[in-house]
Every structure is written in structure tokens, then in C-alpha cells.
C-alpha positions as CSV (number, residue, x, y, z in Angstrom):
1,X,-142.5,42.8,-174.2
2,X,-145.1,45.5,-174.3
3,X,-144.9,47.3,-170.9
4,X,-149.0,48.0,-171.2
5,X,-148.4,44.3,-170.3
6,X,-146.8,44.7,-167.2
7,X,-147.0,45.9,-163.8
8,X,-145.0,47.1,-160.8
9,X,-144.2,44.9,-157.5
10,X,-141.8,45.9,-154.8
11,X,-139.9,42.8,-153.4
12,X,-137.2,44.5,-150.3
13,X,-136.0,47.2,-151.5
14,X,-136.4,46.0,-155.3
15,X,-138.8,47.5,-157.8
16,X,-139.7,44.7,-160.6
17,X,-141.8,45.1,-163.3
18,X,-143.8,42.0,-164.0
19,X,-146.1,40.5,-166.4
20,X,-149.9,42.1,-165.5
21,X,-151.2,38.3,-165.3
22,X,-148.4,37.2,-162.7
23,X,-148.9,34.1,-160.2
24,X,-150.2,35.1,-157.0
25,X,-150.1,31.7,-154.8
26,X,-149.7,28.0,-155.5
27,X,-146.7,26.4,-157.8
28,X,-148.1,28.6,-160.7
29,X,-149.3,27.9,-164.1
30,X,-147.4,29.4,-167.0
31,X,-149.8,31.8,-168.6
32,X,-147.4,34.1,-170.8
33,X,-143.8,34.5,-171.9
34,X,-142.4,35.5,-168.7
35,X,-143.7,33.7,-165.0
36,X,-143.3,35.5,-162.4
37,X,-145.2,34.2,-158.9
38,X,-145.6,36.5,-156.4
39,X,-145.7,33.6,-153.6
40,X,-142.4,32.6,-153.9
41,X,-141.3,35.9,-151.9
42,X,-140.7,33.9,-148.9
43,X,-138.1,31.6,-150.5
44,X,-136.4,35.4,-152.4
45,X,-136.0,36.8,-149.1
46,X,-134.7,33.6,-147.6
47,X,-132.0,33.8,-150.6
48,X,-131.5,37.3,-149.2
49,X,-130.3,36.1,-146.0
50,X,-128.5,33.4,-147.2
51,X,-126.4,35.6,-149.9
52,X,-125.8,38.7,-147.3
53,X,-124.6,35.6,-144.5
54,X,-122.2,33.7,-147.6
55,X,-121.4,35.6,-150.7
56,X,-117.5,37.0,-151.1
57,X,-116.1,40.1,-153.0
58,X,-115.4,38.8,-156.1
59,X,-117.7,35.9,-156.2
60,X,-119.0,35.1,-159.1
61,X,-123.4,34.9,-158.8
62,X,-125.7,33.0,-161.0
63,X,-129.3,33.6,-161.1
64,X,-129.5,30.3,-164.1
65,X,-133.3,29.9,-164.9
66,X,-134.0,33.6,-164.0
67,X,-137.3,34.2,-165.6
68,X,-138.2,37.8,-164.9
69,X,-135.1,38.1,-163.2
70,X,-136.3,38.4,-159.6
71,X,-134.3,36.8,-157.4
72,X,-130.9,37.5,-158.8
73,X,-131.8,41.1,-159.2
74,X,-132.7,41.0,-155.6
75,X,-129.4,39.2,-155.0
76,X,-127.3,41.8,-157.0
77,X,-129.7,45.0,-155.1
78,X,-129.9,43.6,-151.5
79,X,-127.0,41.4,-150.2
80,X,-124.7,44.2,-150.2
81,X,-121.9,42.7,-151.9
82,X,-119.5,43.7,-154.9
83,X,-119.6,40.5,-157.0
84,X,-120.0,39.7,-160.8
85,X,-124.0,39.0,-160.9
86,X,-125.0,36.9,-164.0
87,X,-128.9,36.4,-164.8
88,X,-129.7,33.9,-167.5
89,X,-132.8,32.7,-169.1
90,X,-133.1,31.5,-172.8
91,X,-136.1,32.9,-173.4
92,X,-135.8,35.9,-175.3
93,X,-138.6,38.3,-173.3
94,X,-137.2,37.1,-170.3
95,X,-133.8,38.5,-170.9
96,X,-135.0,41.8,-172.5
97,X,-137.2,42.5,-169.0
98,X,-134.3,41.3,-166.8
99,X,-132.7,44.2,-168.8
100,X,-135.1,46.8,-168.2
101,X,-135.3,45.9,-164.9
102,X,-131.9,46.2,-163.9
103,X,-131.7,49.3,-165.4
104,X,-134.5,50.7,-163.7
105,X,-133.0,49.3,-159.9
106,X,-129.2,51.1,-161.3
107,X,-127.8,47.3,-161.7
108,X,-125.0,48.2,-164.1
109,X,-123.3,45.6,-162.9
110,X,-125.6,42.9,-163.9
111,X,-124.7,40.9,-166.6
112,X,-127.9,39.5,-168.2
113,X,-128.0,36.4,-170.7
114,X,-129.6,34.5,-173.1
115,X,-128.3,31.0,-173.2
116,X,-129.3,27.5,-172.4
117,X,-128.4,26.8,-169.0
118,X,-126.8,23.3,-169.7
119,X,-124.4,25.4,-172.6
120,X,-123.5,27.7,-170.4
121,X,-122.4,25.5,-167.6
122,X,-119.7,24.0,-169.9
123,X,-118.3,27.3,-170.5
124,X,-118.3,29.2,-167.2
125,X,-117.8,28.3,-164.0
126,X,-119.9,30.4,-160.9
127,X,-119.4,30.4,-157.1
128,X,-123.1,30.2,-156.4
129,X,-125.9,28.8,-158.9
130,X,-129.2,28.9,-158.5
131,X,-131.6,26.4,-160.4
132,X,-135.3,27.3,-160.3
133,X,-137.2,25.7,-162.9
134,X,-140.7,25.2,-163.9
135,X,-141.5,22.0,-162.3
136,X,-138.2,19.1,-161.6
137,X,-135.1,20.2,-161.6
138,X,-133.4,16.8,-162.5
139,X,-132.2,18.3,-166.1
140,X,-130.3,20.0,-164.7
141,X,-128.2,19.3,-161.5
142,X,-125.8,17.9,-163.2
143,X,-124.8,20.7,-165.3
144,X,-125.0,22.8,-162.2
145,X,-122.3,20.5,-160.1
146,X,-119.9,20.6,-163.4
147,X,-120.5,24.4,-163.8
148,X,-119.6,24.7,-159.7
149,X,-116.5,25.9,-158.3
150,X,-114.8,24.0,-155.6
151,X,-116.4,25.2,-152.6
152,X,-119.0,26.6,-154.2
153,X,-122.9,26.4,-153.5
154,X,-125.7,25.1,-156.0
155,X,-129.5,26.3,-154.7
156,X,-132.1,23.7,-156.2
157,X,-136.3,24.5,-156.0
158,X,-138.1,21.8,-157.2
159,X,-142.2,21.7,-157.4
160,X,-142.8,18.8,-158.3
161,X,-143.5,17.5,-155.0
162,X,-146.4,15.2,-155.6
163,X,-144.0,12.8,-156.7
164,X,-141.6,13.3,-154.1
165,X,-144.6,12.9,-151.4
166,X,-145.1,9.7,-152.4
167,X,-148.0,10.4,-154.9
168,X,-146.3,8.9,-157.7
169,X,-144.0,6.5,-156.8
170,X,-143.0,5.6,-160.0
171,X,-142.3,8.8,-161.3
172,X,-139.8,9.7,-158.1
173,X,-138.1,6.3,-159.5
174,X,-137.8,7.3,-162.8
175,X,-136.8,10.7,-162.3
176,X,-134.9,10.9,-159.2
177,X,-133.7,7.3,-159.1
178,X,-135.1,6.7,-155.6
179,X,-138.9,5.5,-154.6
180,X,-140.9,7.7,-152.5
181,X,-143.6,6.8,-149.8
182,X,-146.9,8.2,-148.5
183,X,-146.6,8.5,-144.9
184,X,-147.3,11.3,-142.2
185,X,-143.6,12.4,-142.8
186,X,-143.5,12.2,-146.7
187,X,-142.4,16.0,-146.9
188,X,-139.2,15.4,-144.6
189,X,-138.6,11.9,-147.3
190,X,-139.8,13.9,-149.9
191,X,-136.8,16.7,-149.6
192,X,-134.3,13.8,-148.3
193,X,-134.6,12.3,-151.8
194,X,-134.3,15.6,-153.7
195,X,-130.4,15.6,-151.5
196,X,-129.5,12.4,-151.9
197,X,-130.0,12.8,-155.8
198,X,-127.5,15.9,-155.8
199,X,-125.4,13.7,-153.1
200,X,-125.8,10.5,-156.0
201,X,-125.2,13.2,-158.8
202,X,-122.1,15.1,-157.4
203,X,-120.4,11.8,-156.9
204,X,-120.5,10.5,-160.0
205,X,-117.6,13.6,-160.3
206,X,-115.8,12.7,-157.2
207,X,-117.4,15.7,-155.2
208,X,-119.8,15.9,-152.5
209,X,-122.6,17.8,-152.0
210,X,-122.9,18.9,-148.2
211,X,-126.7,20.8,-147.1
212,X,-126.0,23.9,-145.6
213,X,-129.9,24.9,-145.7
214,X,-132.4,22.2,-147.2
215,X,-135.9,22.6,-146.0
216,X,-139.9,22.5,-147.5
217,X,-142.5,25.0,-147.4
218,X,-146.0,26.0,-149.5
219,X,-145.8,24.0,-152.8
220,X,-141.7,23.4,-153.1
221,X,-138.4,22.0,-151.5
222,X,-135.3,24.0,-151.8
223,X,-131.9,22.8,-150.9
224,X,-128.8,25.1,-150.6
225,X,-125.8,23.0,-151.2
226,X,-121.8,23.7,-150.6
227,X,-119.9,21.7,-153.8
228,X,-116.7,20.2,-152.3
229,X,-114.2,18.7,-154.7
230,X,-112.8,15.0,-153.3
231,X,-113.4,11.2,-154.0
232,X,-112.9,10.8,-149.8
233,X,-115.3,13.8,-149.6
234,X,-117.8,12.0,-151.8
235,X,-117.6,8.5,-150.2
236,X,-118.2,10.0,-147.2
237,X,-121.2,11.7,-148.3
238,X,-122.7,8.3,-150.3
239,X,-122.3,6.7,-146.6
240,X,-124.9,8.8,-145.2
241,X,-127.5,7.1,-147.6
242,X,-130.4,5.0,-146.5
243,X,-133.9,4.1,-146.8
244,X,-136.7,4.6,-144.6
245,X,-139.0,2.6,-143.2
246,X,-142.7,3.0,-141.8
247,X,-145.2,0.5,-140.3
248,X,-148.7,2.4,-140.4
249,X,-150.2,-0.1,-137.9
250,X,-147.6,0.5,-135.1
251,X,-146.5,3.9,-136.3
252,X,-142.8,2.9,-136.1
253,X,-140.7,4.7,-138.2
254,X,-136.5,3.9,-138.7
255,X,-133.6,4.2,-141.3
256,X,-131.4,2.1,-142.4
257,X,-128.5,1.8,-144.6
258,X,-130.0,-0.9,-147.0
259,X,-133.1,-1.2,-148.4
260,X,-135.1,-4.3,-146.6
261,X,-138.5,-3.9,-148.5
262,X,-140.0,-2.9,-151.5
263,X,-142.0,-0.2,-150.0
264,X,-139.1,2.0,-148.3
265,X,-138.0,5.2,-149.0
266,X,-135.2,5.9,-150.5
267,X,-132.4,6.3,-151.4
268,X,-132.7,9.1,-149.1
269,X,-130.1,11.4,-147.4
270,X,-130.2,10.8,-143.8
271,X,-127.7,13.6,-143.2
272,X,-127.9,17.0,-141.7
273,X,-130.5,19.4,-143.8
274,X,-129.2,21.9,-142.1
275,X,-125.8,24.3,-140.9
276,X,-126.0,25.8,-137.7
277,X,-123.2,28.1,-138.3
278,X,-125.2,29.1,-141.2
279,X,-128.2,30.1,-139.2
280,X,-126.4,31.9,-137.0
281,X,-125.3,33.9,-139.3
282,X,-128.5,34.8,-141.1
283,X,-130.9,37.6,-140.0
284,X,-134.8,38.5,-141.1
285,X,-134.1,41.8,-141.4
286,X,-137.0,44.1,-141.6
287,X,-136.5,45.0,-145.2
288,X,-137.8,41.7,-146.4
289,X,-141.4,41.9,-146.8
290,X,-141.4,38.5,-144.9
291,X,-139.1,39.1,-142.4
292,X,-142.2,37.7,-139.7
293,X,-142.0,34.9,-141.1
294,X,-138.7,34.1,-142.1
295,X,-138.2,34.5,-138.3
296,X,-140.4,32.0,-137.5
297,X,-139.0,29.9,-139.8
298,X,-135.2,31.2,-138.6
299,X,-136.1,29.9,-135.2
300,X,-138.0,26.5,-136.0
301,X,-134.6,25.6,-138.4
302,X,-132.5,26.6,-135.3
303,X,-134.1,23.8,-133.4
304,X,-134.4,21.2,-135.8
305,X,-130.6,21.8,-136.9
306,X,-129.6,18.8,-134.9
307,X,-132.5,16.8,-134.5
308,X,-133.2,13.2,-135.5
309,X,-134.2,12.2,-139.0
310,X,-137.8,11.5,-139.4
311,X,-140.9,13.1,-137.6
312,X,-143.6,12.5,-136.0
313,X,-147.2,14.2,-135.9
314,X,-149.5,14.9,-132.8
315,X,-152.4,13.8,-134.9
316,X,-151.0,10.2,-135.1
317,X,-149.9,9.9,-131.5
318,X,-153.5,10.7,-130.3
319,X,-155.7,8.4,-132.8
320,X,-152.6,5.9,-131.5
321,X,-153.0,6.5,-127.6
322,X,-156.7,7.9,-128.0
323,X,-155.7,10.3,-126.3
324,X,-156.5,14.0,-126.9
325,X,-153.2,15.6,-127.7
326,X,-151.4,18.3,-125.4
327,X,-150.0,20.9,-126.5
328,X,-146.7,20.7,-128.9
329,X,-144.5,22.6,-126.9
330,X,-145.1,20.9,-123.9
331,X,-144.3,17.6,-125.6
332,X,-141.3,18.8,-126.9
333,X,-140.5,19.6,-123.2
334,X,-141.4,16.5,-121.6
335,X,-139.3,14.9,-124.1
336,X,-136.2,16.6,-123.2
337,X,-136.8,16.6,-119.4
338,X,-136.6,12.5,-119.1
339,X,-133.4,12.7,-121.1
340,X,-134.5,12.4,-125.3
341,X,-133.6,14.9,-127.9
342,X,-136.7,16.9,-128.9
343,X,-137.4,20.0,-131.0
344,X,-140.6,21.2,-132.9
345,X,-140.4,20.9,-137.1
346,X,-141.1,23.0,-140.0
347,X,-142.1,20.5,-142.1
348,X,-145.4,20.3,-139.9
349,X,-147.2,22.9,-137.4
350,X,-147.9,20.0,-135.2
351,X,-144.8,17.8,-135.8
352,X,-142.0,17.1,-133.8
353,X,-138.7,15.3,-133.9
354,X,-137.2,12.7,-131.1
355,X,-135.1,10.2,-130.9
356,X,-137.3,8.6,-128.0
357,X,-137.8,5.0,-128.6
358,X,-141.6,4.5,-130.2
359,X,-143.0,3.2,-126.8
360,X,-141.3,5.8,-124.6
361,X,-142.9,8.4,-126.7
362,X,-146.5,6.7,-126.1
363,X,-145.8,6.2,-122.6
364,X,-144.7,10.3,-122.6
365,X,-147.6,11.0,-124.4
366,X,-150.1,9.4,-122.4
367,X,-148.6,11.4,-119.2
368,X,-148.4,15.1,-121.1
């Protein structure tokens, strides 16, 4: 690639060179050989933390669909650990600037490739894996579970969330093998279908796919998964599969273990998204050029960790009880003081969880 083409961003302590023309919000639109989009920081740095909390001496780090090399060269520079860093795209450019920029941030350690992910997988075998294509991932989870050692963790990004929302029902069928639905909580179904396809996928290989940190932000979803080998392991995991359910009229939402209508959700993973162990461990440094916000976020998946599945939005409860809405937090409190699990949500800035019975919540609601 000509370098008059590209141009210098510093992502932590990382200096990348970059295609001049590169992606500065949204989910992007391909425009030259190599995509690079500068919005996707927030989920880099939140990669950070999560390798710096997890990754081993010795542990063997796959950056699969690495584009201009970004995040795994930020991996390799920034988590602080010894640990045989592979980068692979089969483009051609992208490998020879993953080169140059390795060189240029003194990764000799980095191995780069140029191979088709899928051939790769059935050659190699990696402790961590990160998938990060251009649009669904579906082609190639299940390369990324064979090509998984026991124990290991798969990361998964997918954009193409206006099926997953509910958009484009059809497509989220065809694709993911599950139906989505438009409804106030569509994000939080949206991501639990994106799990219960690596759950569905995993299986099929007697292992189990168990979130450690799933959650939705901007224009994607991203799930990090740990890769446990087991048929027990993955019965157990195929268990914690259901559909959701959602009457607009009454706003009552549930989950249930078999699908009772042609408009639910689901499959969907009505699981944990989320480790608390994990998020105790992980810290938003103030090397990450988002470390603001990943605290924010830090803090909102702290509360949540445990929550119920399924959300609700302030919005909703006041056109419900025409009543003008208080504020979240003191919701969230009312909540817990008359005995009801409660926590605010990052899939909304005015969404909270419960597991208050619908009426109890109006009645709440009403007194606020």
C-alpha cells in the first residue's frame, strides 16, 4: 500500500498507520483495501481490559479477521503479556500494513498472516480468537469453536444488528436460526440470539459456550465467550434456551423454555451475559483513550451482572401509567427498597432491569 495513502492514529499507547480515508463513526462502509473505523475504539480498549484481566504466559492470541491489524496489535503492545500473538487477514494489503505496523510499535513478536480464517482454524489451535468481520459473523463461529482450545475464549462482533433488532425477521431466521422481534428491549433479544447461536453451534461438538462479557453498544454486539469441552457441559448450556415473549398492549414481557407463538423471540440465551469475577478484575485504566467511558460502562455491567433477563424502559412505563417519569435512579431504588431486584442497563440510558411482577412495577411507578 502506498503510505502517501495513509495516515497516523494513536489508539493507548499504540501508533497505527491507517488508510487516509478511514471510518470515523457508524458500522462503516468499506471504501479501500484496508477498513479501519476509528469508532470502534471503545470496543479495542474494552479488549484491552479484557486481555490484561485473562490472557496467560504462553497463550496462544488470535487477532483472525485483523484488517489493519488494530486490535491485536493493541493486544500484543498493551496487555502486558509474553504470549505468541498471531494477526491474520487474507487480504494481501492488510497483511503487508499489519507488517509495517508492527514493526514500527517493536512487535517482533507478532506473527502476521495471510490465510483464510476458516483454513487456518483446521490447522492451528489458539487460546483466544477474536472474530470481527464486515457485517455477520455466522461464517464463521464454527470454525472459531473447532480452532478453540479447551478453556479457551472466542470474541464475536457482529453489525448486522438490524436483523438481530427485529428489522428483518426473516433474515435473523435464516442466518442465525432463531426469529427476532421489534420491541422496546430488541437490543437485549438482539445479543441473546447472537449467544444462543454460539451456545446452538458449540454443541453440535459437545462443548459449551459460557458468556463471560456479552453486551451492545453504538452499531454492534460483542460477546466474549469461554469454550468448555463436555457433552454434560453443553446440555447444560442448551437448557438455558428459551424464547421471549412480549404483549405491546399490556407491556408484559416473560421467557419461557418453548416457543408458544409464532411471534416470540428466540431461540435466545436466557443465561448470564455477564462474569462478575471478570469485571472485577478489569480496570479502565487511563491509557485507553476511553477509559471515561469504559468506566461508565464498567460500572453499569457491574449492576446488571445479576439482573433479570429482559428490560424495561421509562418511556413505556409513563405513556403506560401517564405518568411523567421520575428519575431512573430513583426507580431503581424504590425497587430494591420493597424487596425486587433492580439495577439500571446498558442496553438503554433510561432502561432498567427487575424482576417485580408487571403490576407491582406500575403500582411502584405510579408512587416514585
Amino acid at each position: 500500500m502506498n503510505s502517501s495513502t495513509l495516515v497516523k492514529v494513536i489508539e493507548g499507547t499504540t501508533e497505527l498507520l491507517v488508510p487516509e480515508a478511514f471510518c470515523k463513526k457508524g458500522p462503516g462502509t468499506r471504501t479501500g483495501e484496508v477498513f479501519y473505523n476509528k469508532q470502534m475504539e471503545f470496543g479495542r480498549d474494552v479488549s484491552v481490559m479484557f486481555g490484561r484481566a485473562v490472557f496467560k504466559e504462553g497463550d496462544k492470541i488470535l487477532d483472525g479477521l485483523a484488517a489493519s491489524g488494530a486490535r491485536g496489535l493493541r493486544l500484543a503492545n498493551e496487555t502486558g503479556v509474553r504470549a505468541d500473538f498471531v494477526l491474520n487477514d487474507r487480504n494481501l494489503a492488510a497483511a503487508v500494513l499489519m507488517k509495517e505496523n508492527a514493526s514500527a510499535n517493536s512487535l517482533d513478536h507478532v506473527r502476521v498472516l495471510c490465510r483464510d480464517f476458516r483454513a487456518l482454524m483446521a490447522e492451528e489451535q489458539f487460546d483466544y480468537i477474536d472474530i470481527d468481520p464486515f457485517g455477520t459473523p455466522v461464517d464463521f463461529i464454527n470454525s472459531a469453536i473447532q480452532g478453540c482450545r479447551n478453556k479457551g475464549t472466542i470474541a464475536v462482533t457482529a453489525t448486522d444488528t438490524a436483523p438481530l433488532y427485529g428489522t428483518y425477521p426473516r433474515t435473523s431466521l435464516r442466518r442465525y436460526g432463531a426469529l427476532s422481534q421489534r420491541s422496546p428491549f430488541a437490543h437485549e433479544t438482539g445479543l441473546r440470539i447472537l449467544v444462543g447461536f454460539m451456545v446452538r453451534e458449540a454443541a453440535r461438538h459437545d462443548r459449551a459456550c459460557e458468556p463471560l462479557l456479552c453486551y451492545h453498544t453504538d452499531h454492534y454486539f460483542k460477546c466474549y465467550v469461554r469454550v468448555v469441552n463436555g457433552a454434560a457441559r453443553a446440555d447444560a448450556a442448551i437448557k438455558k434456551l428459551g424464547y421471549a415473549r412480549f404483549d405491546k398492549a399490556s407491556l408484559e414481557r416473560s421467557v419461557s423454555d418453548r416457543r408458544e407463538d409464532k411471534a416470540d423471540a428466540g431461540p435466545i440465551w436466557t443465561g448470564q451475559l455477564l462474569s462478575g469475577q471478570l469485571l472485577e478484575e478489569m480496570r479502565p485504566s487511563k491509557d485507553l483513550g476511553t477509559s471515561v467511558r469504559c468506566e461508565k460502562y464498567l460500572t453499569l455491567w457491574k449492576e446488571e451482572e445479576s439482573s433479570p433477563v429482559l428490560f424495561y424502559k421509562m418511556d413505556e412505563l409513563a405513556k403506560r401509567t401517564k405518568h411523567s417519569p421520575p428519575k431512573l435512579q430513583a426507580m431503581v431504588e424504590k425497587l430494591l427498597e420493597n424487596g425486587f431486584k433492580s439495577s439500571r442497563t446498558h442496553f438503554d440510558p433510561k432502561g432498567l432491569k427487575t424482576d417485580a411482577p408487571l403490576d407491582e412495577l406500575l403500582r411502584l411507578y405510579k408512587d416514585c
